[in-house]
C-alpha positions as CSV (number, residue, x, y, z in Angstrom):
1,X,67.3,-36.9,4.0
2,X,70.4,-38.3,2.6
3,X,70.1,-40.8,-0.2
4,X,72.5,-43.0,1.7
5,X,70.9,-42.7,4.6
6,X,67.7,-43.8,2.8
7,X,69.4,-46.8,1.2
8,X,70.7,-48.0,4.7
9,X,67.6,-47.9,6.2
10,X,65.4,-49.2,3.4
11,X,68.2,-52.3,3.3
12,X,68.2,-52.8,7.0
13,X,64.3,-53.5,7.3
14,X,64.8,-55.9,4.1
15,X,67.2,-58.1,5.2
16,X,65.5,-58.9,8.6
17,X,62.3,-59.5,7.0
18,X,64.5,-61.5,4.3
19,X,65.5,-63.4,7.2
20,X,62.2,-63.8,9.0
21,X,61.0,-65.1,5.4
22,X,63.8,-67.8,4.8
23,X,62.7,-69.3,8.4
24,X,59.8,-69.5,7.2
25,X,60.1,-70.9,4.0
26,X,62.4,-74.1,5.4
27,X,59.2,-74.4,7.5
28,X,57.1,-74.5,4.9
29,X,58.9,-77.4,3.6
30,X,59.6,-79.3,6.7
31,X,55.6,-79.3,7.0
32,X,55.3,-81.0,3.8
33,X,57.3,-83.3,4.4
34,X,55.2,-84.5,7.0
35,X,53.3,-86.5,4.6
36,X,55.9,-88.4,3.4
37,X,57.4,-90.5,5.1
38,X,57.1,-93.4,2.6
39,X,59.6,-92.0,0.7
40,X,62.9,-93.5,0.3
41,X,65.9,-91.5,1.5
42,X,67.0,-90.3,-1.9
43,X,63.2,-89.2,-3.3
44,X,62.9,-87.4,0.2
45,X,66.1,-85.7,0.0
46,X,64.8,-84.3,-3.6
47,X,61.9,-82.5,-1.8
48,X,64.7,-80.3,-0.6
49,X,66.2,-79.1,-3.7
50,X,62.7,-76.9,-4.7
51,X,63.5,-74.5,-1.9
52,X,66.9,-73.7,-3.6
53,X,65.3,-73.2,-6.7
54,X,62.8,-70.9,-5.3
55,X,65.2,-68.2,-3.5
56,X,67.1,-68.2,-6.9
57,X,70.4,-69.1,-5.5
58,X,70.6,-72.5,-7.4
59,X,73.9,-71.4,-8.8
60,X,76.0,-70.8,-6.0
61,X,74.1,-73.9,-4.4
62,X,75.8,-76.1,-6.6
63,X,79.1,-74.2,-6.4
64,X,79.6,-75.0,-2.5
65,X,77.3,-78.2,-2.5
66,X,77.7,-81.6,-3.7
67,X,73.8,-82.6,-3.6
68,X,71.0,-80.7,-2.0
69,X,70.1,-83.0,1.0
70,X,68.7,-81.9,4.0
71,X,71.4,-80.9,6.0
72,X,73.3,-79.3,3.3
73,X,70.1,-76.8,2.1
74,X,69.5,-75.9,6.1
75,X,73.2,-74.9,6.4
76,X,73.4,-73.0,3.1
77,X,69.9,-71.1,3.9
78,X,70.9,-70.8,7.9
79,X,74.2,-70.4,8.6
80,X,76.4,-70.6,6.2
81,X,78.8,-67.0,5.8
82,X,79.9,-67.8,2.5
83,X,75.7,-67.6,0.7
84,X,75.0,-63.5,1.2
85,X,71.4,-64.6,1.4
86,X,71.5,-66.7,4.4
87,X,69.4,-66.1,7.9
88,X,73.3,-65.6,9.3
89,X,74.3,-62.9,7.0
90,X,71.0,-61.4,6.5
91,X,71.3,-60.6,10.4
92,X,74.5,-59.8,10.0
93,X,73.9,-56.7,7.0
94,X,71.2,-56.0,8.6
95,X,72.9,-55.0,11.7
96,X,75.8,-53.4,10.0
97,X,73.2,-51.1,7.9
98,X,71.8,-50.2,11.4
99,X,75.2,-49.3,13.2
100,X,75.7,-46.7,10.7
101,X,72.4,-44.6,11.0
102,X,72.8,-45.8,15.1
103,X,71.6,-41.7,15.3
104,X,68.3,-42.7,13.9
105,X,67.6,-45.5,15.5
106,X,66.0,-45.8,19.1
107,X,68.1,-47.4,21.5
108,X,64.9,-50.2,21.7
109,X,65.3,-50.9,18.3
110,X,69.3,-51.4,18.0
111,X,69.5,-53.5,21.1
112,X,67.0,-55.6,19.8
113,X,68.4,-56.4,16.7
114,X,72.0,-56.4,17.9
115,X,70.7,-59.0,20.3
116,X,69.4,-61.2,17.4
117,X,72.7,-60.6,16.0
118,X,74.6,-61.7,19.3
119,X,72.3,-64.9,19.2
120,X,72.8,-66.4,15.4
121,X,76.5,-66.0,16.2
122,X,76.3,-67.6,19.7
123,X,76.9,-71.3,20.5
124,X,73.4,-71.8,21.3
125,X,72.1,-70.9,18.2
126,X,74.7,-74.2,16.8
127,X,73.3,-75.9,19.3
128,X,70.1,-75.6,17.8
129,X,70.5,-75.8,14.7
130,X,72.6,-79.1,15.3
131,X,69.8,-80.8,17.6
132,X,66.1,-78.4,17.4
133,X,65.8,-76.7,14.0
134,X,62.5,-75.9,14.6
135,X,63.2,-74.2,17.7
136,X,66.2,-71.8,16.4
137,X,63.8,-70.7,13.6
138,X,60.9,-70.1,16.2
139,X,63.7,-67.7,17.7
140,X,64.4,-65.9,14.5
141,X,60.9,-65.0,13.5
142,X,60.3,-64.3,17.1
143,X,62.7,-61.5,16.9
144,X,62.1,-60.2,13.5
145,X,58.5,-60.1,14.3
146,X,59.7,-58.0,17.7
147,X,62.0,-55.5,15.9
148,X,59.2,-54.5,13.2
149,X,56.9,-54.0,16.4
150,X,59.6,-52.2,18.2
151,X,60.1,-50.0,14.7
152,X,56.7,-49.1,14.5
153,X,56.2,-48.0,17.8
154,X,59.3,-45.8,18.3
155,X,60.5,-44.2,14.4
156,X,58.8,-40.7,14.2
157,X,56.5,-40.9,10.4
158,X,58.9,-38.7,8.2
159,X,61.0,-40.0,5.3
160,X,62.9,-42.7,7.6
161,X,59.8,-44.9,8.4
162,X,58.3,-44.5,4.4
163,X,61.7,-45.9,3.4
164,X,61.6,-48.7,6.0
165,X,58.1,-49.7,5.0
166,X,59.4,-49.7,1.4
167,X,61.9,-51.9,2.4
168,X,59.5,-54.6,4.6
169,X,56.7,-54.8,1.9
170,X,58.6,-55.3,-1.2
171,X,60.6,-58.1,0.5
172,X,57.9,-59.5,2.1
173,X,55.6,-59.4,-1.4
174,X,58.4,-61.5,-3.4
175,X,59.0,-63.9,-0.7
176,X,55.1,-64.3,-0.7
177,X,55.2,-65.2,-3.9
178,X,57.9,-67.7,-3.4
179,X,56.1,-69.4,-0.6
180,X,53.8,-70.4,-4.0
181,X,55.7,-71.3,-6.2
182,X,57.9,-74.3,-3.7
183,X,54.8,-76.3,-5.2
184,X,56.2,-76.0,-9.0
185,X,59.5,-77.3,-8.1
186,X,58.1,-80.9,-6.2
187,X,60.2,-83.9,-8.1
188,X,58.3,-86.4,-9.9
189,X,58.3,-90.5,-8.3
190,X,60.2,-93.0,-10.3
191,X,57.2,-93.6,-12.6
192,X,57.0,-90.1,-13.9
193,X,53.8,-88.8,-11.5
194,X,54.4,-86.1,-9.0
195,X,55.3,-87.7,-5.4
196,X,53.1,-85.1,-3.8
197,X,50.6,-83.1,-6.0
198,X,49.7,-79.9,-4.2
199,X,46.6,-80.9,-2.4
200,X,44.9,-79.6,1.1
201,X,48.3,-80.2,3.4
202,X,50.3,-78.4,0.9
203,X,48.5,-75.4,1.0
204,X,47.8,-75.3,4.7
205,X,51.6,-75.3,5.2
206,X,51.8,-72.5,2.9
207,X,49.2,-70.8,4.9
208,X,50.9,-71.8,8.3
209,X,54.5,-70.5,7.2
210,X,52.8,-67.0,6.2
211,X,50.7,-67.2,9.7
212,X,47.9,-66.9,7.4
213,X,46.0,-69.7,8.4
214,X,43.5,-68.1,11.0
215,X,42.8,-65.1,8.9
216,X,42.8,-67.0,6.2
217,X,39.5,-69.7,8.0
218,X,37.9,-66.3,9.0
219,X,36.6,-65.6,5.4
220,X,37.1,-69.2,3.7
221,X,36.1,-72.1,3.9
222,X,37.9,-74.4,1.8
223,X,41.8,-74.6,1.3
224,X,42.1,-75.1,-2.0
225,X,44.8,-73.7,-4.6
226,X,42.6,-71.0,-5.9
227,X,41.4,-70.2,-2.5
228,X,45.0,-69.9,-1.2
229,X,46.0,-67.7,-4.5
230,X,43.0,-65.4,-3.8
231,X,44.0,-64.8,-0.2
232,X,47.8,-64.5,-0.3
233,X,48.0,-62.8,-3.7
234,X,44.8,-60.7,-4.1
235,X,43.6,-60.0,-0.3
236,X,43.5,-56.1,0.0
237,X,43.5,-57.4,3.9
238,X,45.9,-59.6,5.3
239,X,49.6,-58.2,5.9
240,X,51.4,-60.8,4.2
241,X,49.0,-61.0,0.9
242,X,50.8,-59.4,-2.3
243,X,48.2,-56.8,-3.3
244,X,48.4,-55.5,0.5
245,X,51.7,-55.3,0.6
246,X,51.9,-53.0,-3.1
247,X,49.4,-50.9,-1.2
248,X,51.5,-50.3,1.5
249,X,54.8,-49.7,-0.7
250,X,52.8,-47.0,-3.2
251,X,51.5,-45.1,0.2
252,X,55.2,-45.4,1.1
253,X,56.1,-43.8,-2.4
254,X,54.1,-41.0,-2.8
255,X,54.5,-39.6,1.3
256,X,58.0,-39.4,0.1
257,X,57.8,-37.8,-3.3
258,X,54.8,-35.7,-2.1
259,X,52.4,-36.7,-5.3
260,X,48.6,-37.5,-4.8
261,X,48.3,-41.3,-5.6
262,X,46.7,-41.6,-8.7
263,X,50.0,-39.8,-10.8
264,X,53.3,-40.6,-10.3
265,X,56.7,-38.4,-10.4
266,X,59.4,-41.3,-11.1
267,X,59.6,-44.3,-12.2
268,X,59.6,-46.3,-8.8
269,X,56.4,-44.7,-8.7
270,X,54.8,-45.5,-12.0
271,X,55.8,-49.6,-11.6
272,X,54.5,-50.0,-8.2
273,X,51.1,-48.0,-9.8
274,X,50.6,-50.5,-12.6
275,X,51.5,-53.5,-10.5
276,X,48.9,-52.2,-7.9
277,X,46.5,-51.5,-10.7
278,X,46.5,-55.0,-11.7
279,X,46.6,-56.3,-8.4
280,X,43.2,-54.6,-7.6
281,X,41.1,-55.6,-10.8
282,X,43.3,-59.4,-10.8
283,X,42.2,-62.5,-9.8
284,X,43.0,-66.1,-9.3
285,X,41.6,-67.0,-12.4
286,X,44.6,-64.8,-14.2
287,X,47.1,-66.8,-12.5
288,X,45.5,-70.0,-13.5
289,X,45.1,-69.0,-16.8
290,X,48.6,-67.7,-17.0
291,X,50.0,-70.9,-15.5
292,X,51.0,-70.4,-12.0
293,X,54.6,-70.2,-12.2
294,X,54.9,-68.2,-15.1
295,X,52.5,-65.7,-13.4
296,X,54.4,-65.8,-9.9
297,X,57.6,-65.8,-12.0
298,X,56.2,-62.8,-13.6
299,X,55.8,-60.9,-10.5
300,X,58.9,-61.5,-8.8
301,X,60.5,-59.9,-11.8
302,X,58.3,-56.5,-11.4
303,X,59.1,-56.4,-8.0
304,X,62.6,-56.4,-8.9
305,X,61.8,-53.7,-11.4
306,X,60.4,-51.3,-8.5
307,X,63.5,-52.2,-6.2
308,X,66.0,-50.9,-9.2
309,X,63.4,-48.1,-9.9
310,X,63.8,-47.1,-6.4
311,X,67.7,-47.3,-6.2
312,X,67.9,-45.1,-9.5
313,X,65.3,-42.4,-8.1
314,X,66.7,-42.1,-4.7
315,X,70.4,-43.3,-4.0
316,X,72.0,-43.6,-7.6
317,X,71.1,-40.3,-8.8
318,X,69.6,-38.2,-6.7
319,X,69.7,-35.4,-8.3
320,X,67.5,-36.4,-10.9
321,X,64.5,-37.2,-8.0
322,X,61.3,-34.9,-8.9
323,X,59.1,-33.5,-6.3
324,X,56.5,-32.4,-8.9
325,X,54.5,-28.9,-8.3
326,X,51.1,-28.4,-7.5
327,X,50.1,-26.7,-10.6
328,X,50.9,-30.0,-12.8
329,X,47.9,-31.6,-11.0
330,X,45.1,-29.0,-11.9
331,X,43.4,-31.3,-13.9
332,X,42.8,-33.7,-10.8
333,X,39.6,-34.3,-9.2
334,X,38.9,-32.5,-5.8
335,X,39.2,-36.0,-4.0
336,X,43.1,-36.0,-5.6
337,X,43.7,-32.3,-4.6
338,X,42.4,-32.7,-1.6
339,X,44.6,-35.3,-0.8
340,X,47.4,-34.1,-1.8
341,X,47.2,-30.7,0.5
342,X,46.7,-33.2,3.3
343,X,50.1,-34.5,2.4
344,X,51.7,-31.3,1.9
345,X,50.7,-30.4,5.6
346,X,51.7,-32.9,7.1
């Protein structure tokens, strides 16, 4: 397929799950606040500030935005045109990556995400976001949870559909990861002690926001932070956990190159293995011995790594992508062989 092609694709599933993911990350915040309504007015306004710092748009935050208060971080992170990162113009390049390749979309799929379009742009959606936050957000995941479905169940399992699942996991791994780290950023009381130490309500919102929290009672049975860490980190079950999702992308990877797991033929390839790899034997007890920022910190950076890795494999150079023969895998074990004939026929 063409690399651009690829790249429009990949981007288009990103930025609607990018958007699905900053709904629920304000969520995850309005939840905490929950418990404090003792706060005065400028301590609680401070408990809005972390979710800046976690998307990594603090600079231009502070460019277009006097002080991070409530209403200013929900504009910014909902609607505002001017932060490229916003729900609004998430929907918005997602929607123009999908009327390019309109050829290789079903007519389901467009229509429902021109439709989500249609609505962040409506006066409803201001409406909403004026007077029922909540609600307009419930609409947004709503119809990003509706468009994966609708992807899944009409795109054909070529090239097209690995790059899309490419595109859902990675974003959906770092934003994961972000989800945990809102915790690091919580400001400190007036005496120095930190108004809210992550306890048993912290965590169950960041279970809640990843819709985690049923699957998550189903096999544990405390919330604690290194139950939490262990589930939406190191699950090789859930959806939304990080290990899951580096499952997903390295299936992606190699049903594209055509390499048996195990090896890998670029670089994109040989990232997502080791990150995998570590994700398999890893535990909470790494993160905690790490420090749990440093460690999160850490792997939002190596998922940046595979997205460049995958930009320089496929779209920036293509001629320089490898679809290695069959003869450099001799040396395999039958399991790998096998596999990768399976692959081959397909």
């Amino acid at each position: 397929m063409l690399s651009r092609v690829a790249n429009t694709l990949y981007w288009m599933v990103r930025y609607v799950e990018r958007a699905d993911n900053l709904a629920r990350l304000i969520d995850v915040n309005q939840q905490l606040l929950l418990d404090s309504e003792r706060l005065d007015s400028e301590r609680l306004r401070g408990f809005w500030h972390p979710i800046i710092l976690s998307t990594g748009d603090e600079d231009l935050f502070s460019t277009l935005y006097a002080e991070a208060g409530s209403t200013e971080v929900i504009r910014f992170l909902t609607d505002d045109k001017r932060n490229p990162n916003s729900i609004t113009s998430c929907i918005a390049l997602a929607r123009e990556n999908a009327r390019t390749v309109r050829d290789q979309l079903s007519d389901e799929l467009w229509e429902e995400l021109n439709g989500l379009y249609l609505f962040t742009r409506s006066t409803e959606a201001e409406h909403l976001i004026a007077e029922n936050p909540p609600r307009y957000y419930e609409n947004v995941r709503r119809s990003a949870v509706t468009f994966l479905g609708i992807a899944a169940s009409t795109t054909l399992r070529d090239e097209d559909w690995d790059f899309m699942e490419l595109g859902r996991h990675l974003e959906r791994a770092d934003k994961t990861t972000r989800f945990l780290d809102v915790a690091n950023y919580l400001p400190d009381g007036s005496d120095g002690t930190v108004v809210a130490a992550p306890g048993i309500l912290h965590w169950t919102a960041i279970l809640r926001s990843c819709g985690a929290l049923g699957a998550f009672r189903a096999v544990e049975r405390k919330i604690n932070a290194r139950s939490v860490i262990d589930f939406l980190i190191f699950s090789g079950k859930f959806p939304r956990s990080v290990r899951f999702c580096m499952e997903k992308a390295d299936h992606a990877l190699h049903r594209i190159s055509g390499t048996p797991r195990g090896t890998f033929c670029n670089d994109a390839e040989r990232e997502t293995g080791r990150l995998l790899a570590d994700l398999n034997f890893g535990s909470s007890e790494d993160a905690f011995r790490t420090g749990l920022h440093d460690y999160l910190d850490a792997l939002q950076e190596r998922f940046n790594a595979i997205g460049a890795a995958i930009f320089q494999s496929y779209v920036l150079m293509p001629e320089q992508v490898q679809v290695c023969p069959a003869e450099e895998f001799r040396s395999l074990s039958a399991l790998a062989l096998w596999e990768m004939q399976q692959q081959q026929q397909q």
